[in-house]
N, CA, C and O atoms as a Tinker XYZ file with bonds, in Angstrom:
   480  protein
     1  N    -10.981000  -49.223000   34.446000    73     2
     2  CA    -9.579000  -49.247000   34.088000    64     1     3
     3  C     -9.128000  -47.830000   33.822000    63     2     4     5
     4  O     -9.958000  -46.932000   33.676000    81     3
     5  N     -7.778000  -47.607000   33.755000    73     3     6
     6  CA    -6.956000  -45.936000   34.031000    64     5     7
     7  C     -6.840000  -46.358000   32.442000    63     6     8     9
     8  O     -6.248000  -47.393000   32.134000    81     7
     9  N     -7.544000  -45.345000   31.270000    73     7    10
    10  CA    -7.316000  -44.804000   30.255000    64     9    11
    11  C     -7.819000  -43.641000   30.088000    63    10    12    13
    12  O     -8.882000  -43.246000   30.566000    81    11
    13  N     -6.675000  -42.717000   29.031000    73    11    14
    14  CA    -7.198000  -41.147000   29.477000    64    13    15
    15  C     -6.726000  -41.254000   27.711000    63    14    16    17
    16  O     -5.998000  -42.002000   27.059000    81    15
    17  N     -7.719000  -39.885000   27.367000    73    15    18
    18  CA    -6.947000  -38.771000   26.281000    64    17    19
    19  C     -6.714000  -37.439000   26.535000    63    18    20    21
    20  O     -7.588000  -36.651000   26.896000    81    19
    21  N     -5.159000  -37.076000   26.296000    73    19    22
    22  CA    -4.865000  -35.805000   26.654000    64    21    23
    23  C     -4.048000  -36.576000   27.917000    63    22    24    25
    24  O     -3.939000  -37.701000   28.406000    81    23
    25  N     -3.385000  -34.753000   28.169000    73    23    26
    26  CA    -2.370000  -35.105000   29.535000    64    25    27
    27  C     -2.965000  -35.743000   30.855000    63    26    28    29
    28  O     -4.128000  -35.751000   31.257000    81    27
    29  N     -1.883000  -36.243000   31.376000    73    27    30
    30  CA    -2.164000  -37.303000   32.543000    64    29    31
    31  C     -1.694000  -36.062000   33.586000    63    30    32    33
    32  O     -0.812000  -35.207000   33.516000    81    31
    33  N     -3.115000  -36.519000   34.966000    73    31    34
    34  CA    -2.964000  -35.423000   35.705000    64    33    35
    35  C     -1.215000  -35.438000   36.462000    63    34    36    37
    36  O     -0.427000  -36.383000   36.496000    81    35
    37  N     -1.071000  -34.269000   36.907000    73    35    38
    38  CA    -0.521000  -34.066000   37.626000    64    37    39
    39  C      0.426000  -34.971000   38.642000    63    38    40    41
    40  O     -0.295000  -35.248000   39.600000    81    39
    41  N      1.462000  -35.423000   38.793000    73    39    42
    42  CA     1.731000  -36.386000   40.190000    64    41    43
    43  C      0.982000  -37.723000   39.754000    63    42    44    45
    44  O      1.021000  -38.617000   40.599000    81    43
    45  N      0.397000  -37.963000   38.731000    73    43    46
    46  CA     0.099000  -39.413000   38.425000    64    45    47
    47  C      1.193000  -40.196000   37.962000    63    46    48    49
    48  O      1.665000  -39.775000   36.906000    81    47
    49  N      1.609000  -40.970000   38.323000    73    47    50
    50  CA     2.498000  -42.091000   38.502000    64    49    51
    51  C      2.079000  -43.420000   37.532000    63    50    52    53
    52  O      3.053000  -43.995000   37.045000    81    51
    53  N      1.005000  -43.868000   37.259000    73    51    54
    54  CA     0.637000  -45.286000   36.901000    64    53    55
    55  C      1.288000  -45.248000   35.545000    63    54    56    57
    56  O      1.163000  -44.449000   34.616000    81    55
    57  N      2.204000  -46.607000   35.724000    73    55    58
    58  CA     2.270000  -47.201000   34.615000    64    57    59
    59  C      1.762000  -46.720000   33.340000    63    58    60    61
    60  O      0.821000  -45.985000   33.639000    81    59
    61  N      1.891000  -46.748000   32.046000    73    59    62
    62  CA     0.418000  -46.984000   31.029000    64    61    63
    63  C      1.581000  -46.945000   29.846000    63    62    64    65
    64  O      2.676000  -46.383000   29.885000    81    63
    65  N      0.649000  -48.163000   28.184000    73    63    66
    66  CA     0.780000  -48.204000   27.538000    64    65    67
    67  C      0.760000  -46.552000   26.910000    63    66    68    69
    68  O      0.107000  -45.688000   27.494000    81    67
    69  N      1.619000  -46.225000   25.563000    73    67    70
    70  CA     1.585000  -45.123000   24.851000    64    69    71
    71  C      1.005000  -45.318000   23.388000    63    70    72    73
    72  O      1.525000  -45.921000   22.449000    81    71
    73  N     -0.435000  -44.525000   23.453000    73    71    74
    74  CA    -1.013000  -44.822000   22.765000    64    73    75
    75  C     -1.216000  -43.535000   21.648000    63    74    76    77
    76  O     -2.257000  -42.880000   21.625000    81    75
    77  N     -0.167000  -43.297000   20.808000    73    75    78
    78  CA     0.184000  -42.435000   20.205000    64    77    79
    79  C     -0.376000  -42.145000   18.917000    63    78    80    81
    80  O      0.069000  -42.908000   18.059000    81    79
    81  N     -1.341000  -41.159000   18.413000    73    79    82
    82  CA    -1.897000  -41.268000   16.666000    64    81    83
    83  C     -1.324000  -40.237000   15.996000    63    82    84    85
    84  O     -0.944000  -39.178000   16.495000    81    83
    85  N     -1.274000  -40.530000   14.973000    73    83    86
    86  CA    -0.463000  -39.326000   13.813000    64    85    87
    87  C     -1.682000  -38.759000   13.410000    63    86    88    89
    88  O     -2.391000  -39.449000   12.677000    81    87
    89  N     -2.160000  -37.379000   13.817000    73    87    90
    90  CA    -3.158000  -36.635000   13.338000    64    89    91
    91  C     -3.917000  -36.732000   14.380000    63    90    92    93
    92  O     -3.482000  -36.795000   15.529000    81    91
    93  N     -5.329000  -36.754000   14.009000    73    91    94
    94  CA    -6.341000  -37.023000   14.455000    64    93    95
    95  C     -6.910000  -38.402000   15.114000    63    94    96    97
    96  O     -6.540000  -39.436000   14.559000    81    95
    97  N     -7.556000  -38.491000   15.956000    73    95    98
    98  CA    -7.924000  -39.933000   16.783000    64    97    99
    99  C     -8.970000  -40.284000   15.720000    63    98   100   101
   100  O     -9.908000  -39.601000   15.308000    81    99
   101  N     -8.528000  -41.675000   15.336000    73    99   102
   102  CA    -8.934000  -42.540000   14.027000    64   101   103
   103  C    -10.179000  -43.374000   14.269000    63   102   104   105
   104  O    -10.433000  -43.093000   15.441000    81   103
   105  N    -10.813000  -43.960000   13.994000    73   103   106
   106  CA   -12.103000  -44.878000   13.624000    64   105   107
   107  C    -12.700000  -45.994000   14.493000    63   106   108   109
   108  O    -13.844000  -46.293000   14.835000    81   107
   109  N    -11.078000  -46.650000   14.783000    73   107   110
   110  CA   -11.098000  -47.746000   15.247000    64   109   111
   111  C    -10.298000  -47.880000   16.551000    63   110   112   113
   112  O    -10.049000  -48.975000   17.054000    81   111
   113  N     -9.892000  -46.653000   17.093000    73   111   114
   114  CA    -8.995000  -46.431000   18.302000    64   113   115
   115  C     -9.783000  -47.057000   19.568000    63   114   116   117
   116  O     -9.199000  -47.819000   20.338000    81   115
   117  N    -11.342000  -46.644000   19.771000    73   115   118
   118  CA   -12.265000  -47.443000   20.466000    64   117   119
   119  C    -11.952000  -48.922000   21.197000    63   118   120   121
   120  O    -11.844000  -49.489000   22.285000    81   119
   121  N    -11.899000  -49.077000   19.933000    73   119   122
   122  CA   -12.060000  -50.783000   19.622000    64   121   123
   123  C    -10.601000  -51.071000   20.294000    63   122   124   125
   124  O    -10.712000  -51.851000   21.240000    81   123
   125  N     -9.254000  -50.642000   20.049000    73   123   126
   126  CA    -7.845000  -50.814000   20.490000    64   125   127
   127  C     -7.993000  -50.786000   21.947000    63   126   128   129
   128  O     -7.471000  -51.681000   22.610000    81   127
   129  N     -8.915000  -49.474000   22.733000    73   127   130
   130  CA    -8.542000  -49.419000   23.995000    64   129   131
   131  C     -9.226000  -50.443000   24.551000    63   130   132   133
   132  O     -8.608000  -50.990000   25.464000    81   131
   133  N    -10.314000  -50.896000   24.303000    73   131   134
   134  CA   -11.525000  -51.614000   24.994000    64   133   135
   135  C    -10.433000  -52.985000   24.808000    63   134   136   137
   136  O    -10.750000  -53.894000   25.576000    81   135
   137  N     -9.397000  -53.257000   24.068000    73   135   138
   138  CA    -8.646000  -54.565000   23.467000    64   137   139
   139  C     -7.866000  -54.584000   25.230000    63   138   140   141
   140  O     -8.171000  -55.211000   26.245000    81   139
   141  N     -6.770000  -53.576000   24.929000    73   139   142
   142  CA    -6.240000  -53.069000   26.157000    64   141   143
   143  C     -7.096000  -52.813000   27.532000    63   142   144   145
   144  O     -6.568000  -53.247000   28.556000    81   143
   145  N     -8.430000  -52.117000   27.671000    73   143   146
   146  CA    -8.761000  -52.865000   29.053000    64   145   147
   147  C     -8.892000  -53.877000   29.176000    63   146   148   149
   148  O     -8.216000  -54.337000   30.096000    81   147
   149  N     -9.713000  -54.815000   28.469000    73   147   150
   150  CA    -9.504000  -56.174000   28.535000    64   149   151
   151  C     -8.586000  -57.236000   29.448000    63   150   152   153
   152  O     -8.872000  -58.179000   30.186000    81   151
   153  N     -7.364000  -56.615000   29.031000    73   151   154
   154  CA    -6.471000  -57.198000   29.601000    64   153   155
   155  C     -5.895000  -56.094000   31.222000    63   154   156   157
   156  O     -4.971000  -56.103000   32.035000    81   155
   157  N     -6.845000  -55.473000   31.000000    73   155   158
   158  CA    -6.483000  -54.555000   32.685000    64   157   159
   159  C     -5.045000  -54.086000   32.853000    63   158   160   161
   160  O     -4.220000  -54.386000   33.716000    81   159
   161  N     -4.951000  -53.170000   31.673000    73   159   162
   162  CA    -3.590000  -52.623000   31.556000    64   161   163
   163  C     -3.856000  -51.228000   31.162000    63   162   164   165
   164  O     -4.662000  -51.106000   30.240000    81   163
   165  N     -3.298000  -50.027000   31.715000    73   163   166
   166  CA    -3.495000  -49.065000   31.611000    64   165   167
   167  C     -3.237000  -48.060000   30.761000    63   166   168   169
   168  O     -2.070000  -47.911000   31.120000    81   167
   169  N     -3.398000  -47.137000   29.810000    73   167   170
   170  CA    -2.812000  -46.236000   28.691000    64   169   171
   171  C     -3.304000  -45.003000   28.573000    63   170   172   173
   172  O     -4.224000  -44.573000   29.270000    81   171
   173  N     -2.694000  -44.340000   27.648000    73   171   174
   174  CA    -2.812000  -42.995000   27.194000    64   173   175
   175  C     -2.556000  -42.442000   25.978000    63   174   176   177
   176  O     -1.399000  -42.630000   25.604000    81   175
   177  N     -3.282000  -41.791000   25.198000    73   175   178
   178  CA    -3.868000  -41.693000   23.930000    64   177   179
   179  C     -3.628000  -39.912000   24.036000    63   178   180   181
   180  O     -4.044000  -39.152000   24.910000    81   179
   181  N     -2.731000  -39.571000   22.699000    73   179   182
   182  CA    -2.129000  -39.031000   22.212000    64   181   183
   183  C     -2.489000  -38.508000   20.909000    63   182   184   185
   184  O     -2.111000  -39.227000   19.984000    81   183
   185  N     -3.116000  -37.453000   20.575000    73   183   186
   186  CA    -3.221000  -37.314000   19.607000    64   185   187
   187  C     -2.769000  -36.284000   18.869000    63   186   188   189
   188  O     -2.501000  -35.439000   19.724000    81   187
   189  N     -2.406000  -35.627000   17.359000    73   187   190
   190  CA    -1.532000  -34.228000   16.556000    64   189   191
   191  C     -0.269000  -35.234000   16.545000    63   190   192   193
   192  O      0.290000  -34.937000   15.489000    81   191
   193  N      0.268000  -35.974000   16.979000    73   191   194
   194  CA     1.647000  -36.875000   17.035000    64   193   195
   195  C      2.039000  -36.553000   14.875000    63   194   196   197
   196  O      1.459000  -36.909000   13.849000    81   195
   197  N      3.196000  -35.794000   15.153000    73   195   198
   198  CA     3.939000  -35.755000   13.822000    64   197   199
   199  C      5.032000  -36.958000   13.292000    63   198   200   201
   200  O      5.572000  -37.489000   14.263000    81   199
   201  N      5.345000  -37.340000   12.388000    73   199   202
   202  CA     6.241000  -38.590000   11.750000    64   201   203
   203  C      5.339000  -39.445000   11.033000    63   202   204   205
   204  O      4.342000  -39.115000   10.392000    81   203
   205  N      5.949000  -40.897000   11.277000    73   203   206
   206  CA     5.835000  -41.786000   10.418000    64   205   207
   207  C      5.193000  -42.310000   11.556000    63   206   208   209
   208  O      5.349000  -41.693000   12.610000    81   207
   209  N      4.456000  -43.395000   11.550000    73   207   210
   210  CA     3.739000  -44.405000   12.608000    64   209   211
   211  C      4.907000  -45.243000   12.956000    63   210   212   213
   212  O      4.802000  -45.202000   14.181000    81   211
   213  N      5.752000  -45.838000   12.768000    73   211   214
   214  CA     6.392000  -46.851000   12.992000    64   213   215
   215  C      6.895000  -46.025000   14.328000    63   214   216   217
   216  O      6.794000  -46.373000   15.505000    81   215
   217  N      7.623000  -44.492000   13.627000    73   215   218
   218  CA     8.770000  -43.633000   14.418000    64   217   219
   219  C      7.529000  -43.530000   15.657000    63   218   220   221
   220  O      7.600000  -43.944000   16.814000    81   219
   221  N      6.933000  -43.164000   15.299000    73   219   222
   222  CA     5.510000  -42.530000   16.957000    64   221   223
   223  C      5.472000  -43.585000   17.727000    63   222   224   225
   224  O      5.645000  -43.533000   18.944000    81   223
   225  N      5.184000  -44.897000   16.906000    73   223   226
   226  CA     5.407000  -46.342000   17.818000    64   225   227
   227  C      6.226000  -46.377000   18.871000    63   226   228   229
   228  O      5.771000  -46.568000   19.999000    81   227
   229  N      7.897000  -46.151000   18.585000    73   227   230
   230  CA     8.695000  -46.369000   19.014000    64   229   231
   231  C      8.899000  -45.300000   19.930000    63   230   232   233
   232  O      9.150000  -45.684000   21.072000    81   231
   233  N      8.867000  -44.159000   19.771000    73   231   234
   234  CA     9.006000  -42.909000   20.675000    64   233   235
   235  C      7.625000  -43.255000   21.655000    63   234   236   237
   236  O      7.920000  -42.896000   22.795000    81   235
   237  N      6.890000  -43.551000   21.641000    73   235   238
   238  CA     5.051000  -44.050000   22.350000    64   237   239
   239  C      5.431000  -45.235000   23.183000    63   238   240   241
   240  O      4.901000  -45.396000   24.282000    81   239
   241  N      6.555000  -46.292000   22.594000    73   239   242
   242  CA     6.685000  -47.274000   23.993000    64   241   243
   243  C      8.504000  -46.653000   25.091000    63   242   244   245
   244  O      8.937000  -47.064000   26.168000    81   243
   245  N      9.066000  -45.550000   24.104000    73   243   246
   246  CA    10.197000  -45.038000   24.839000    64   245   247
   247  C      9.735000  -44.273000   25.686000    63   246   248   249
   248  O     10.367000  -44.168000   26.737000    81   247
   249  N      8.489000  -43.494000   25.507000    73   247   250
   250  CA     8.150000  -42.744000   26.574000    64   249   251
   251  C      7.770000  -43.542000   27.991000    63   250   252   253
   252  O      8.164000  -43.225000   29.113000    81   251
   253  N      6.926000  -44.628000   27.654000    73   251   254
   254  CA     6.161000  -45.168000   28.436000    64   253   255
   255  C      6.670000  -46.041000   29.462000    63   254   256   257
   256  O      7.597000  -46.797000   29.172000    81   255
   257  N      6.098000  -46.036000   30.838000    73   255   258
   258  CA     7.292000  -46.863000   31.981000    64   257   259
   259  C      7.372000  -48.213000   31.643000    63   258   260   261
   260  O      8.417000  -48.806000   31.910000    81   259
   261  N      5.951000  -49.126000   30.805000    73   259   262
   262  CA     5.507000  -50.516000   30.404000    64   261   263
   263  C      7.010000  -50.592000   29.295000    63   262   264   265
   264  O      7.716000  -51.600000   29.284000    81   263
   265  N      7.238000  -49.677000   28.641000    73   263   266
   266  CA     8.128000  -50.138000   27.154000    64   265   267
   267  C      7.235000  -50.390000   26.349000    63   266   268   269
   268  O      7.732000  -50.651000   25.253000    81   267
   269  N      6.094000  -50.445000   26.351000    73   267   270
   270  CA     5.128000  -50.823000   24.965000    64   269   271
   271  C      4.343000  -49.448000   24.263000    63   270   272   273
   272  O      3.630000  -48.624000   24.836000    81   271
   273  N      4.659000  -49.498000   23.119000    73   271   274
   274  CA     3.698000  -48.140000   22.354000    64   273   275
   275  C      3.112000  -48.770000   21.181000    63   274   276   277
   276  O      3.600000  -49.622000   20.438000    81   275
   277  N      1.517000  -47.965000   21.135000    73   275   278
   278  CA     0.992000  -48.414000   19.962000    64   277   279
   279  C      0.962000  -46.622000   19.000000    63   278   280   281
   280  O      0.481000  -45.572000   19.426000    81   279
   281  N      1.629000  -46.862000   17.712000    73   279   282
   282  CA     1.465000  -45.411000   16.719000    64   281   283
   283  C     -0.189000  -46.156000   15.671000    63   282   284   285
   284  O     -0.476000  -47.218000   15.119000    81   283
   285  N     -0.759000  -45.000000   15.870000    73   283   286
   286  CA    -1.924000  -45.129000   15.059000    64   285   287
   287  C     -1.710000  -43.999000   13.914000    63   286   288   289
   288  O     -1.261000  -42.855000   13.992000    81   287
   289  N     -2.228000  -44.796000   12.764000    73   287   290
   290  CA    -2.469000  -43.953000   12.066000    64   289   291
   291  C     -3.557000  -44.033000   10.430000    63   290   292   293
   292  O     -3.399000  -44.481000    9.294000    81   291
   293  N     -4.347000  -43.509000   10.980000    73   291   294
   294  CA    -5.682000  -43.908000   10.050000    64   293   295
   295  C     -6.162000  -45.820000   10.842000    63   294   296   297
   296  O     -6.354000  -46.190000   12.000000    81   295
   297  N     -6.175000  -46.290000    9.988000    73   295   298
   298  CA    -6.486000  -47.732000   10.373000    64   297   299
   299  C     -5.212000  -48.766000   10.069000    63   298   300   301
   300  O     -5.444000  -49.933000    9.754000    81   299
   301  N     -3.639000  -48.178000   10.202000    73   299   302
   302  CA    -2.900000  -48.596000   10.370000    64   301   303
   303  C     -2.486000  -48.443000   12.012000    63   302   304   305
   304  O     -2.512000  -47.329000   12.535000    81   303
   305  N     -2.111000  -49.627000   12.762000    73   303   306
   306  CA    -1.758000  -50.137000   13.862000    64   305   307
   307  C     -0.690000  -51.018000   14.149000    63   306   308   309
   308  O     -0.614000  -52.204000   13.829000    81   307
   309  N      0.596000  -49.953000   15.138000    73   307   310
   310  CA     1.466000  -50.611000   15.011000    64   309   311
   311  C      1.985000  -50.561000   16.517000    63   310   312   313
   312  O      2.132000  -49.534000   17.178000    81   311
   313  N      2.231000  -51.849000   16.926000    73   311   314
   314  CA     2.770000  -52.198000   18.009000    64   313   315
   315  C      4.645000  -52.305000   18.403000    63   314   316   317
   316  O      5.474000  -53.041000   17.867000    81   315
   317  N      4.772000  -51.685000   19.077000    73   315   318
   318  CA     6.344000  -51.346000   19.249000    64   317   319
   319  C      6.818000  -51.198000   20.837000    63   318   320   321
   320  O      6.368000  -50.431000   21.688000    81   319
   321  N      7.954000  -52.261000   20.961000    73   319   322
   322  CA     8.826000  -52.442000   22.885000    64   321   323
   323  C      9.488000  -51.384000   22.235000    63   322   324   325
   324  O      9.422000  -50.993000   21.069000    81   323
   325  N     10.349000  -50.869000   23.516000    73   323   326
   326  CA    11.488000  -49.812000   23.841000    64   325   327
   327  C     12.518000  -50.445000   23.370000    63   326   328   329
   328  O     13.288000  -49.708000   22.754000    81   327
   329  N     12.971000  -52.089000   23.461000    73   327   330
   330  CA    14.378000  -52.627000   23.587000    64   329   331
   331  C     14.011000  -53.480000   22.212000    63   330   332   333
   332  O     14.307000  -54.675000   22.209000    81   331
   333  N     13.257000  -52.793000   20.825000    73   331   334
   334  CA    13.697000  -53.545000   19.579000    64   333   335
   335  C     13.921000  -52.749000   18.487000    63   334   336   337
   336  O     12.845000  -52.226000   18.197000    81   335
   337  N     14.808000  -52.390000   17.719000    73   335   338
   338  CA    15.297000  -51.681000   16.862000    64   337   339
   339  C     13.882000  -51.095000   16.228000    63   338   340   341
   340  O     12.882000  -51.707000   15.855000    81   339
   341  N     14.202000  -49.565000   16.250000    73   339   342
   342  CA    13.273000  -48.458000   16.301000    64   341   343
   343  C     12.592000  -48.907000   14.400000    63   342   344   345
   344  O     11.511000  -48.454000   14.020000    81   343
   345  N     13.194000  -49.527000   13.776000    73   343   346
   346  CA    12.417000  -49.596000   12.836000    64   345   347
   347  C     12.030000  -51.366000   12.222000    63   346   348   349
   348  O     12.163000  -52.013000   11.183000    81   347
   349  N     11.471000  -51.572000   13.678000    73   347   350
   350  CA    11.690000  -53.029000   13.327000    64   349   351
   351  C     10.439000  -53.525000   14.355000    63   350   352   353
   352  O     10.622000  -54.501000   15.082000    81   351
   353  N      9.292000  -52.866000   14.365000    73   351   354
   354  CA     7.646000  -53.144000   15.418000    64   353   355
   355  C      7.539000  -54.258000   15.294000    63   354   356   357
   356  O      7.826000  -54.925000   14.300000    81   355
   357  N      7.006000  -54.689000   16.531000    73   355   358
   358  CA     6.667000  -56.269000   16.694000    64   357   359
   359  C      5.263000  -56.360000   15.758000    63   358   360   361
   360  O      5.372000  -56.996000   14.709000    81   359
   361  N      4.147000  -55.850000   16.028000    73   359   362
   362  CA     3.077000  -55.574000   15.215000    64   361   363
   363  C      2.936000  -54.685000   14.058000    63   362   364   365
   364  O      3.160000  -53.542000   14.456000    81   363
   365  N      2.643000  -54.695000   12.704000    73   363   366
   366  CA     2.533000  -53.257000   11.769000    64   365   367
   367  C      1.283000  -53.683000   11.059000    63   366   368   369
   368  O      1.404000  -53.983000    9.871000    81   367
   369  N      0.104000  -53.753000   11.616000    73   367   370
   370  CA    -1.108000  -54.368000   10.500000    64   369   371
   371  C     -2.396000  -53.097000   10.081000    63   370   372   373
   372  O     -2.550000  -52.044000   10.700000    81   371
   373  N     -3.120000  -53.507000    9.013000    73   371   374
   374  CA    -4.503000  -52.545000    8.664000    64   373   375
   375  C     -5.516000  -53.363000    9.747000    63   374   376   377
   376  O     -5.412000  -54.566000    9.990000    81   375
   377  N     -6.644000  -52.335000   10.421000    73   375   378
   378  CA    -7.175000  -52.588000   11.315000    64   377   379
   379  C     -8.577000  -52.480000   10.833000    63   378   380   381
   380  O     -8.687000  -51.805000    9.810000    81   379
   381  N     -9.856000  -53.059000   11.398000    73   379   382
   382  CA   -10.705000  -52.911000   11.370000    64   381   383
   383  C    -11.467000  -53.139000   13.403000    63   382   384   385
   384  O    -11.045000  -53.643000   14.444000    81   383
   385  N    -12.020000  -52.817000   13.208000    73   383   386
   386  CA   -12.410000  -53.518000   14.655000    64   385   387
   387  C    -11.777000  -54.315000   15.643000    63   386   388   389
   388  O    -11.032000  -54.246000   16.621000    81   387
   389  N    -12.473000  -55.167000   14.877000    73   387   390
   390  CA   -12.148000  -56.427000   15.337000    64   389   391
   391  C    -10.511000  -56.325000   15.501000    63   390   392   393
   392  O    -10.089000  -56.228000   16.653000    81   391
   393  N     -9.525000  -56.341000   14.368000    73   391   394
   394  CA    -8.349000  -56.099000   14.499000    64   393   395
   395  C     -7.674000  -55.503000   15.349000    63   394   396   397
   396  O     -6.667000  -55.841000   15.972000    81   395
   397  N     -8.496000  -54.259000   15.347000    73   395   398
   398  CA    -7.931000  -52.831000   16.379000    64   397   399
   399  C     -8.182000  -53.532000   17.906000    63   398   400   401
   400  O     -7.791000  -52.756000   18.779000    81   399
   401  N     -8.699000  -54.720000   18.425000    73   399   402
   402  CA    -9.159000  -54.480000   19.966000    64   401   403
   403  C     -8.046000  -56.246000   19.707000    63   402   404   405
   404  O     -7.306000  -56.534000   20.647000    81   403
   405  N     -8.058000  -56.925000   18.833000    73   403   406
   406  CA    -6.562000  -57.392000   18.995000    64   405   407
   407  C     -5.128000  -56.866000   19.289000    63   406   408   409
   408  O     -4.419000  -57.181000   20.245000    81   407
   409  N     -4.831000  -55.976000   18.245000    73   407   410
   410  CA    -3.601000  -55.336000   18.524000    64   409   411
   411  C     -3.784000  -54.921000   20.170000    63   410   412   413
   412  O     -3.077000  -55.432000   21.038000    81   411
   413  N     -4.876000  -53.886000   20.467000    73   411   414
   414  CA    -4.847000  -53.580000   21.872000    64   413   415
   415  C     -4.337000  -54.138000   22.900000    63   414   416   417
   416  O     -3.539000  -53.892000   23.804000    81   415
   417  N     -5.358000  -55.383000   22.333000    73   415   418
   418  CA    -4.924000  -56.709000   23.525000    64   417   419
   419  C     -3.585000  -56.856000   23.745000    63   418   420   421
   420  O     -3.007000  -56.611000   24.804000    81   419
   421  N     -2.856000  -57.460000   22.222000    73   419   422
   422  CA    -1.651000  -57.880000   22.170000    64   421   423
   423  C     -0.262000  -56.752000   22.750000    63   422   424   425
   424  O      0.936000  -56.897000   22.992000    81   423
   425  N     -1.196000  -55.688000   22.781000    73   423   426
   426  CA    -0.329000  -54.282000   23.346000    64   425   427
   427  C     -0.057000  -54.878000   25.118000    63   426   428   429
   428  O      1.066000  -54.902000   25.621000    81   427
   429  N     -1.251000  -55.291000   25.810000    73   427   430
   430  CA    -1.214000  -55.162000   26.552000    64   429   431
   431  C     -0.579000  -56.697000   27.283000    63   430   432   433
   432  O     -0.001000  -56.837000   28.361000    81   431
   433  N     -0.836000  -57.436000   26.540000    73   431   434
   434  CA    -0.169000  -58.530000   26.946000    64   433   435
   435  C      1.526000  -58.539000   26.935000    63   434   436   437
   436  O      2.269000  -59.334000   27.511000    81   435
   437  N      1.848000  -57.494000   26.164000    73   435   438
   438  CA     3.542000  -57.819000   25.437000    64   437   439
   439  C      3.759000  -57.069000   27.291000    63   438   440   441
   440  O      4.349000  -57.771000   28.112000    81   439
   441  N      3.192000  -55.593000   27.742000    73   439   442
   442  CA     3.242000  -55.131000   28.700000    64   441   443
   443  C      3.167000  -56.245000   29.933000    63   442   444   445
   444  O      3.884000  -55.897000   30.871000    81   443
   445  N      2.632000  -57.209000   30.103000    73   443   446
   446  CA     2.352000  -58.535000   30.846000    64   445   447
   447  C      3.390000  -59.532000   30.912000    63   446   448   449
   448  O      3.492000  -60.336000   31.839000    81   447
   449  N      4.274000  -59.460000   29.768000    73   447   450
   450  CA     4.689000  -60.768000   28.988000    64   449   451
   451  C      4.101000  -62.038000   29.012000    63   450   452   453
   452  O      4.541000  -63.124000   29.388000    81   451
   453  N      2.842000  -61.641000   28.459000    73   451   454
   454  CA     1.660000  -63.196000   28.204000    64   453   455
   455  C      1.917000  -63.658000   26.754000    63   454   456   457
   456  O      2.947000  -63.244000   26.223000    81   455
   457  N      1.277000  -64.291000   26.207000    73   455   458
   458  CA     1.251000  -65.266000   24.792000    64   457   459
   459  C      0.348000  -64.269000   24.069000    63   458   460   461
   460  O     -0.534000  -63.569000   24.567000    81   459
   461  N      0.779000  -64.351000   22.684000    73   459   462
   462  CA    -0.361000  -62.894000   22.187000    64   461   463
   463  C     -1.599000  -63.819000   21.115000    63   462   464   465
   464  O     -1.414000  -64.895000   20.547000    81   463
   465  N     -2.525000  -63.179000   21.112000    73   463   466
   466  CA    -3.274000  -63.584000   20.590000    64   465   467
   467  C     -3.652000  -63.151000   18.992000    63   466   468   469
   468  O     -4.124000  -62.041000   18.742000    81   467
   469  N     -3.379000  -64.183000   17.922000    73   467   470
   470  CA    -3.222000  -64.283000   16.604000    64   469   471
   471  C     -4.368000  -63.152000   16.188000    63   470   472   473
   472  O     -5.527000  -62.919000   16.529000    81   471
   473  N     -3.484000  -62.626000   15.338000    73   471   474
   474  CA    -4.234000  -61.479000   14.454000    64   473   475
   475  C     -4.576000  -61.731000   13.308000    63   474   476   477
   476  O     -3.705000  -62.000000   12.481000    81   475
   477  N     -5.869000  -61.712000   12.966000    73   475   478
   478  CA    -6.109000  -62.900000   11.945000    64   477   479
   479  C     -6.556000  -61.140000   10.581000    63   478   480
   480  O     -6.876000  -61.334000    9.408000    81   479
């Protein structure tokens, strides 16, 4: 599956989720992308991202051609479309693993428009 960290080459075109972290790439980011291949959807991981997570969310699915962005930050994970009020994420949960490769998923499904799978 097409997941990168750092800039996307040149003349690359594909699609991809925006997978945006405030600071440093966090603990459980792993676990998020492996959520997102899963579902065979493509992204890109971002990291030094300044603000609030919600705001990175939302600027992370405005950038992105899908409309879907995930803002990480520490083991907070927040899922955010282009077309829902910038302070209003479909997802905002604490992550562990397990959690983190849900949200992923559910990143990648909203990109699909499939049924998301409960974040327990």
């Amino acid at each position: 599956m097409s997941g990168c960290r750092g800039p996307v080459e040149k003349g690359d075109e594909t699609p991809r989720i925006g997978v945006w972290c405030v600071g440093d790439v966090p603990e459980h980011l792993p676990a998020l992308e492996h959520g997102i291949e899963e579902e065979r959807v493509s992204w890109v991981v971002r990291s030094e991202m300044g603000g609030d997570v919600v705001s990175v969310a939302y600027e992370a699915a405005s950038d992105s051609a899908l409309r879907v962005g995930v803002g990480v930050d520490g083991d907070r994970y927040v899922v955010h479309h282009q077309r829902l009020p910038r302070d209003d994420p479909l997802f905002d949960v604490r992550a562990d693993d397990a959690r983190a490769r849900t949200v992923g998923s559910n990143a990648a499904r909203l990109a699909k428009r499939m049924p998301f799978k409960p974040v327990d």
